[in-house]
N, C-alpha and C positions, 0 to 999 in steps of 0.2 A: 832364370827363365820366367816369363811372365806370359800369362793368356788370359784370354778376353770369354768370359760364359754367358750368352744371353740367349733368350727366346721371347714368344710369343711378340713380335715385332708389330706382326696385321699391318702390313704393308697396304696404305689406302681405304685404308677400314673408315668408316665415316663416325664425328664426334657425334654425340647424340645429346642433344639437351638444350644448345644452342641457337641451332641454326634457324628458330624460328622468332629467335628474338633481334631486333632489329637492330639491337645496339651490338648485336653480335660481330667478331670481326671474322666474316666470310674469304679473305681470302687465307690467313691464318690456318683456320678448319681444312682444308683444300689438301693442306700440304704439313699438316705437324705430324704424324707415323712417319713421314719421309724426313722431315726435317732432324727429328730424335734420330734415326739411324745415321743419318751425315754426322751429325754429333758424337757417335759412337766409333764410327769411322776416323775421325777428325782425332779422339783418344788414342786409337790404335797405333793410328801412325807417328804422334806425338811420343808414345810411352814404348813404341818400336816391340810391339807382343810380339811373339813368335809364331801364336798361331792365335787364330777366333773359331769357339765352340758356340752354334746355333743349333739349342734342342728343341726345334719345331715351331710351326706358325707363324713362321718367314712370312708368308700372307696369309688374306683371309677371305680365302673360298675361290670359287671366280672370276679371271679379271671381265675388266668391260673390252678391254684393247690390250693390246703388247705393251703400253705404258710401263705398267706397272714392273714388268719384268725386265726393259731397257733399265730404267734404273738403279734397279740392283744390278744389275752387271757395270753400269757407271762404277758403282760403288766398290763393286769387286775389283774392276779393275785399277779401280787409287791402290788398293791394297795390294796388288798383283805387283803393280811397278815397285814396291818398294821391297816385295816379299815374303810377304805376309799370307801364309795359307789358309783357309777355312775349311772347317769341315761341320757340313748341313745335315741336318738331318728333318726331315719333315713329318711334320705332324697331322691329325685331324683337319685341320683347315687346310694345309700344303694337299692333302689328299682328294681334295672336293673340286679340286681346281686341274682340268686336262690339259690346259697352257701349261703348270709346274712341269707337266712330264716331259713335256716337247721341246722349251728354250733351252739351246746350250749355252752355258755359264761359262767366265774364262777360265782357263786351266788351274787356276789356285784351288777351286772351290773346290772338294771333294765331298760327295752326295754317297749318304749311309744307305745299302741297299735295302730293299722291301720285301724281298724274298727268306732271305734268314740277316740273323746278327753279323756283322762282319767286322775288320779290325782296321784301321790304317797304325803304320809305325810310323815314326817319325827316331828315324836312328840317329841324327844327331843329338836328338835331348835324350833320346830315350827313352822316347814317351809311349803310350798305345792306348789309340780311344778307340771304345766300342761299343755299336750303336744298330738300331734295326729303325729304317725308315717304316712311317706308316701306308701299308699299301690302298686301305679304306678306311676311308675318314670315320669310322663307328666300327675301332679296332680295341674289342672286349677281351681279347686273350691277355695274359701273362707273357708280356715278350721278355721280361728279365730273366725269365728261368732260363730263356737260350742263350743269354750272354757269355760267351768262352769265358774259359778262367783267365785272371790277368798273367802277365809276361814277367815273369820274375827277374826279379831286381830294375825292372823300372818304374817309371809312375804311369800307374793305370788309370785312364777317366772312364766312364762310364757314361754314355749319352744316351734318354730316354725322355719320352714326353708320355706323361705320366699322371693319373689321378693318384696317384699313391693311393695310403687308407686314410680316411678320417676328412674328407675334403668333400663334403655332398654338394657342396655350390656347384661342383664343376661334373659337368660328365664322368663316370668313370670308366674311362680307356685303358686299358694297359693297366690291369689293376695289378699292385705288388705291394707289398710291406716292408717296412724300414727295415727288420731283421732281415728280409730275405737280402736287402741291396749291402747292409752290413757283410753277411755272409759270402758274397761273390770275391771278398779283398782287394776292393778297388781302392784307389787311396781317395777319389772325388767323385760324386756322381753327380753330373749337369744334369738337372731335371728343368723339364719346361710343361707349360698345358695351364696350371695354375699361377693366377695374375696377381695374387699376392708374394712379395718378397719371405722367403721364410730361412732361415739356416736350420734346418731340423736336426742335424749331429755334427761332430767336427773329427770324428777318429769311427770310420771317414766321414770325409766330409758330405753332408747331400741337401743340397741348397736348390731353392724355387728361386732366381733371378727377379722374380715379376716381371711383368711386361713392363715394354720400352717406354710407352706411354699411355697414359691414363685416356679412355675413350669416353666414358659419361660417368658421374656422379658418384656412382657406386666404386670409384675405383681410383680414391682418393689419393694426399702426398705425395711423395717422390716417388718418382720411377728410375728405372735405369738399368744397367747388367754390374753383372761382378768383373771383377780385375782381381788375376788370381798368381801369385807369386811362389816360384819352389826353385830349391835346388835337388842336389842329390840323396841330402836326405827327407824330402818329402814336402808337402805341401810346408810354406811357411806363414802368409799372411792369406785372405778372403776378404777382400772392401768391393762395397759399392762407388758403383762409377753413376752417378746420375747424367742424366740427360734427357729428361723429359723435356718438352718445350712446354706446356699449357697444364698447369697444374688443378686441381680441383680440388677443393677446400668445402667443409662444413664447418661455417663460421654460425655459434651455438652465442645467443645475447638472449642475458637473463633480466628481464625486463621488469624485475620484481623494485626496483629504484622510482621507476618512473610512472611519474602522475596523468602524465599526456601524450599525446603523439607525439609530438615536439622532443620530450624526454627519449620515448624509444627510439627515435631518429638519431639523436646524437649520440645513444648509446652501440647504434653499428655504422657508426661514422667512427668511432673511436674504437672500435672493436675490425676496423677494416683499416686505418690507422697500423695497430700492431704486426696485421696479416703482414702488410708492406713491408715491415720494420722487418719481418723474419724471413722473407724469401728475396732470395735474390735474385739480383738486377733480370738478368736475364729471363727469367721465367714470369709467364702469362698466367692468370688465375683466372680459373671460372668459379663462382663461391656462389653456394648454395646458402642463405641466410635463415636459419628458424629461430624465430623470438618466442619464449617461452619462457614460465614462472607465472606463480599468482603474483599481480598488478594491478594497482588501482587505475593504470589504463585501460586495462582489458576491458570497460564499457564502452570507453569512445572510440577505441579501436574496431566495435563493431561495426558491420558492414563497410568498412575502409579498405578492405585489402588491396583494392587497384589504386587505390592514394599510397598507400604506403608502402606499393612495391617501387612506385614513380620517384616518392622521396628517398627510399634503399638507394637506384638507378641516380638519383641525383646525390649521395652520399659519394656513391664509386666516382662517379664523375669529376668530385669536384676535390678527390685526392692529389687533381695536377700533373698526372700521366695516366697513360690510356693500356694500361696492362690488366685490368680488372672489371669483369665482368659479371652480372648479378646473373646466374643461371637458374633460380628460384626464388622465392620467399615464403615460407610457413609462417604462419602464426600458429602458436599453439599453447598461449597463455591461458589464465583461470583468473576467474575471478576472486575477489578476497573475501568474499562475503559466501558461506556454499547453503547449498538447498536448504539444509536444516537452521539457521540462521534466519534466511530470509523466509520461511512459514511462520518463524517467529513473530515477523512485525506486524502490527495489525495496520495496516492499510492498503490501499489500491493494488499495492506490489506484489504484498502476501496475496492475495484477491486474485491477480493474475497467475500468479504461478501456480495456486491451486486449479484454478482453470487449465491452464497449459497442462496439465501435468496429468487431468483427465479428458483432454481432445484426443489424443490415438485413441482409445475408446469407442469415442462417441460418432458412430456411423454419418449421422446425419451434419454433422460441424465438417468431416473429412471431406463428404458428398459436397458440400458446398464450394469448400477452397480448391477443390479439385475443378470447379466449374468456373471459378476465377479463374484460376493459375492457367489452366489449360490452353484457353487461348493466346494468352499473352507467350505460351515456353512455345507453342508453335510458329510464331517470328521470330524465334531468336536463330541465328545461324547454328548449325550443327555441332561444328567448330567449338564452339562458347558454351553449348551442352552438354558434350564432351570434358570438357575443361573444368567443367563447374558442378562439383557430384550434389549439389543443389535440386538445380536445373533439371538434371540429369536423373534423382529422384522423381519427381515433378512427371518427367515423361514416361517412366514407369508407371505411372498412378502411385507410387509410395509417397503419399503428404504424413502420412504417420508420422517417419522416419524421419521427413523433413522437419516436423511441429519439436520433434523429441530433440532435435541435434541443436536446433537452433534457439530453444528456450532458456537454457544458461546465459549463450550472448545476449541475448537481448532483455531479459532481465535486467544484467550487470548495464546495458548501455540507459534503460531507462532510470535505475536508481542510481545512480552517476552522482545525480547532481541533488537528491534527496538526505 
């Protein structure tokens, strides 16, 4: 017997990080939540599961139209025809949404009810999963404590979307403890809510799926649901089934090699090189790129960042397919030379940075660059000031902060060549 456990799907959920960059592929974004779940779909009926377990946030929030809900039932119904049951259970995001309550699903799907914990059997395997749908999306109780005891002598699952304990990232809904899901004697508990992949115990089992697909930055590598295999004596195997479509990657280049810009260039041409090397065909990457290490580039590097995000953008480019995407660039190198070093020299350099180092200070030096800067930060678009915590000092009146942050760079960019 073989079944399918995933959650936090976010059906439509829009990527974040991308869409404002040009080289972005717009119609890709539109549709990868949807396209991960065809892929999941596409495994099922492949590997002929017996049943699909979805522990919440099927979608996410409210739709705009019916869309979003036509399509899962596309989806349900591939499943239908071959016969392939599921059984939903919704989460915090399923609860936010008054469309969830209204569209009828096709007859496969079976929906956990919201009122208390309930049971389906499934007597041919002799299975019994039990689950309590969320009936408000900012649901703080303990719903495991009501979970019935399981069905002796068959395999019990356990369906719940869940902060468990120890997870502050996430909301905590449905708070409950590993001991207490141990102590119920289920043989597997589907959890969903948290977007990291996790196996927390295996006797029994109680596994976070991750979500189906990664949505911005923070929510890196593979994605996908479990594929979960037992017989009659109990669970046997737990693998991940991937099927993210758009991956996101933090590609980390240590820049400490390189003398020039030229240098760090090729060093995340070659470092986006391996990316390729290691993910397969199929999947899309958006890569987040921070260069960082002390370097003897880090002076010329000054003030270049819109050069060297352009050269990254031409690095991706010029790998020879169009699967790879630059969805950032950090610099975050040091110079090789530090503070106490350069007081030491005795010329202009030293001179300046003793200077620099008492401007926050000195009222009347701040007063003045404040009277420069001023007018020049009020034509810049919003946009760009936003963007640029520079700038964005600057319109605060904080040149302090600006004088302090930016005196290393420019230091390192003027003794460069000294």
């Amino acid at each position: 017997m073989k079944f399918i456990h995933t959650a936090d799907i976010h059906l439509d959920s829009p990527l974040l990080g991308l869409a404002a960059y040009k080289d972005a592929p717009a119609d890709l974004l539109r549709t990868v939540t949807r396209d991960a779940f065809t892929r999941l779909v596409d495994h099922a009926i492949e590997e002929m599961v017996d049943f699909m377990v979805i522990a919440g946030d099927l979608y996410d929030g409210g739709w705009k139209d019916y869309n979003t809900g036509h399509y899962f039932c596309r989806e349900m119904g591939r499943l239908h025809q071959v016969g392939i049951p599921v059984y939903l259970l919704f989460g915090n995001h399923d609860a936010d949404s008054e469309m969830t309550k209204k569209l009828t699903l096709p007859p496969n799907v079976h929906q956990f009810e919201t009122r208390k914990a309930n049971t389906f059997l499934i007597e041919s395997l002799q299975v019994a999963l039990h689950g309590r749908s969320y009936k408000e999306a900012a649901t703080v109780e303990n719903l495991a404590s009501s979970y019935p005891a399981p069905v002796a002598g068959w395999l019990n699952i356990g369906v719940l979307h869940t902060a468990l304990e120890g997870y502050a990232a996430h909301a905590n809904y449905a708070p409950c403890s590993l001991a207490e899901l141990t102590a119920k004697g289920y043989d597997y508990w589907a959890l969903g809510h948290v977007h990291e992949h996790a196996v927390l115990q295996q006797k029994p089992w109680v596994v976070f799926p991750g979500n189906l697909q990664g949505r911005h930055i923070r929510e890196t590598g593979a994605r996908g649901a479990m594929l979960i295999t037992a017989d009659a004596t109990g669970i046997q195997s737990v693998e991940r089934l991937l099927v993210d479509v758009l991956r996101w990657q933090v590609v980390s280049v240590d820049a400490a090699p390189a003398t020039t810009l030229e240098d760090v260039v090729r060093l995340v041409g070659r470092a986006f090189e391996q990316l390729i090397a290691e993910t397969p065909d199929k999947i899309y990457l958006s890569v987040r790129v921070c260069i960082h290490g002390k370097t003897a580039a880090h002076g010329e590097l000054f003030g270049l960042e819109s050069q060297l995000r352009e050269e990254v953008l031409g690095q991706a480019a010029g790998q020879g397919i169009e699967r790879l995407w630059v969805e950032k660039v950090r610099l975050e190198t040091e110079p090789l030379t530090d503070a106490a070093h350069m007081a030491a020299r005795s010329d202009a350099i030293a001179d300046l940075q003793k200077f620099l180092a008492q401007a926050p200070d000195d009222a009347a030096l701040l007063a003045a660059l404040m009277a420069d800067f001023r007018p020049l930060v009020d034509k810049v678009p919003l946009e760009l000031i936003q963007a640029l915590p520079q700038l964005n000092a600057i319109r605060r009146g904080d040149v302090a902060s600006l004088v302090q942050s930016v005196t290393p760079d420019l230091l390192a960019y003027l003794s460069k060549s000294n």
